[in-house]
C-alpha positions, -999 to 999 in steps of 0.1 A, spaced: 308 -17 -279 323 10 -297 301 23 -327 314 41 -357 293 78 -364 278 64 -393 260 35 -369 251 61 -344 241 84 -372 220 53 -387 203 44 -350 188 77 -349 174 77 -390 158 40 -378 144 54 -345 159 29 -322 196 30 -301 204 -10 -295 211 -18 -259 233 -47 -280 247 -33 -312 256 -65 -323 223 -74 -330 225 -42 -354 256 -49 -374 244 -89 -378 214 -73 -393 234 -53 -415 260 -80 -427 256 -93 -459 262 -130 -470 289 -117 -493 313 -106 -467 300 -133 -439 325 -158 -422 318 -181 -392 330 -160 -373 307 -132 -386 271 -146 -396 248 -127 -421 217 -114 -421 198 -141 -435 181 -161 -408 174 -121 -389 157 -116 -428 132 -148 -419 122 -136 -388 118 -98 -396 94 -106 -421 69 -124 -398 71 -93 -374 66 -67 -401 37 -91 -409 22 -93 -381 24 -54 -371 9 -45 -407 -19 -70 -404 -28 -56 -369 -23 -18 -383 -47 -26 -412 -77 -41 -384 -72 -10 -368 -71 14 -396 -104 -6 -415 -124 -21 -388 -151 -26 -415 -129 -43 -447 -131 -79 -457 -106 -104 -461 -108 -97 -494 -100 -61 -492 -71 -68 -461 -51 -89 -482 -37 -70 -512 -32 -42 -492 -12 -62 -470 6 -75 -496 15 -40 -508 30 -30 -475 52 -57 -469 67 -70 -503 106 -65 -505 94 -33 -528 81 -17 -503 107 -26 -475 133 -14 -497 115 21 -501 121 25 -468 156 13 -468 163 43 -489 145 65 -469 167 60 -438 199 56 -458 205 17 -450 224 15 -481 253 34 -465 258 10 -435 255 -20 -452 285 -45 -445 295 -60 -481 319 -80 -499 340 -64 -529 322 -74 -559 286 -69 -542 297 -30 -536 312 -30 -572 287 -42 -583 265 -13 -566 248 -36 -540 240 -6 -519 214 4 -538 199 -29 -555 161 -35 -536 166 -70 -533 197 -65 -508 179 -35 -494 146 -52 -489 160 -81 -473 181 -56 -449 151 -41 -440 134 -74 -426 171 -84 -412 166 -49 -389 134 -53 -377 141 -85 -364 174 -67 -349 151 -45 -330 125 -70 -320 151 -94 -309 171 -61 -289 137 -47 -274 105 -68 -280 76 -73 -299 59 -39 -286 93 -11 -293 97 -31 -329 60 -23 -337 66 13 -328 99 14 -350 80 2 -381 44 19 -376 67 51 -373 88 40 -407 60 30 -427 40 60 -418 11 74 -435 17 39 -464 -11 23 -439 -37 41 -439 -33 58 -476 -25 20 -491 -49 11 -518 -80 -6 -515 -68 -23 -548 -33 -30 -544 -33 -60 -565 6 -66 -578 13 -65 -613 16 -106 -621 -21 -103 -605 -32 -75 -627 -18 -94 -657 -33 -126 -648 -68 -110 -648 -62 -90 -677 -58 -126 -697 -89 -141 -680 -111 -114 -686 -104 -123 -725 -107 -161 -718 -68 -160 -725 -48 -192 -703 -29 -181 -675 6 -159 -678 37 -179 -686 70 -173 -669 96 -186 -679 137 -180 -666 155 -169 -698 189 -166 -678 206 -165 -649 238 -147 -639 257 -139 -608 274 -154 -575 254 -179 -557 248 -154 -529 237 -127 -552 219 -145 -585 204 -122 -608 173 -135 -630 158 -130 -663 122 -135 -666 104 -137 -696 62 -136 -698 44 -143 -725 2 -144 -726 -16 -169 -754 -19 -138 -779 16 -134 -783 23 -106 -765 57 -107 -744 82 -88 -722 111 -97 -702 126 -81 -670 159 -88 -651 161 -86 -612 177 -99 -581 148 -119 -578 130 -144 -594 96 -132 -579 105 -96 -585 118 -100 -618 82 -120 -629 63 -83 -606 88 -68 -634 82 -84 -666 42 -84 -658 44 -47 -648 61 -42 -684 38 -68 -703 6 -44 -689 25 -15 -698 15 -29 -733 -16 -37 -728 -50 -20 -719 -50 -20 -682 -79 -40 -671 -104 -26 -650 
């Protein structure tokens, strides 16, 4: 199969040449511009996220042979939200090989970190499904780099950091609640708002619902003292 230069250049910013490109450029298809005769990345998305989960829970053994549970879990959580697979996605330039429909590049899909953090997962599975289990953990301990071992021993997320902020203060839980919605089906954009049982709200917008609610929290402690 013939590959255009900006593939080629793309292989060698991922650290992997496909024996079967195709694998690649199904990866890299949006559902925007999909048609039956050219699937998306969606069901590549499911699977790369259970490899990237599996390599990071091995690298974190490895790198903490003495951390709990307890300790393993937030900073597994850290390095494999779509935040931090869309990091990456910028850091090899994914954006720019991204196969999108019209509106969605209008509408600068390339660089929104839901799209990007789903094409992330959608590669690895690419590569794990082109070369195994053992070249895909190579690709992604090489991407995600020093993240692993310099990850935080407290890498709670923000709805978590919120969540304890109120409890500490014998405040009920967080509420989230969807103040709109907007957008194509295969691209929804959500409004989020949060409010604790003082009062105190903020509201955040994403391609998400979970990362709009990581948003609104993250701007809701923004207001707040940061709990401890």
């Amino acid at each position: 199969m013939k590959l255009s230069r900006e593939i080629n250049a793309f292989m060698q910013r991922l650290g992997h040449e496909f024996d079967r490109p195709e694998l690649l450029l199904r990866a890299l298809t949006h559902p925007s511009i999909a048609t039956p005769a050219r699937p998306d990345n969606q069901r590549f998305e499911f699977l790369g996220d259970r490899v990237l989960g599996l390599v990071m829970a091995e690298a974190l053994l490895a790198a903490d042979k003495t951390a709990r549970e307890g300790q393993l879990a937030p900073r597994f959580n850290a390095l494999v939200r779509k935040e931090t697979c869309a990091e990456i996605a910028r850091a090899i330039d994914l954006g720019a090989v991204l196969r999108l429909g019209r509106s969605e590049m209008i509408s600068g899909g390339r660089r929104k970190q839901a799209i990007l953090g789903d094409a992330m997962e959608a590669v690895i599975a690419a590569v794990y499904l082109d070369s195994g289990f053992n070249v895909a953990r190579d690709v992604i301990l090489t991407l995600w780099g020093d993240r692993i071992t310099q990850v935080e021993a407290d890498s709670r997320d923000a709805k978590t950091l919120l969540q304890e902020w109120a409890q500490a203060r014998g405040m009920a839980l967080p509420d989230y609640t969807e103040a709109a919605r907007s957008g194509p089906d295969h691209a929804p954009v959500f409004t989020i708002d949060v409010r604790l049982e003082n009062g105190a709200t903020a509201q955040a917008t994403a391609g998400s619902k979970r990362q709009a609610e990581q948003q609104a929290a993250s701007a809701l402690l923004a207001l707040l003292d940061r709990p401890e």
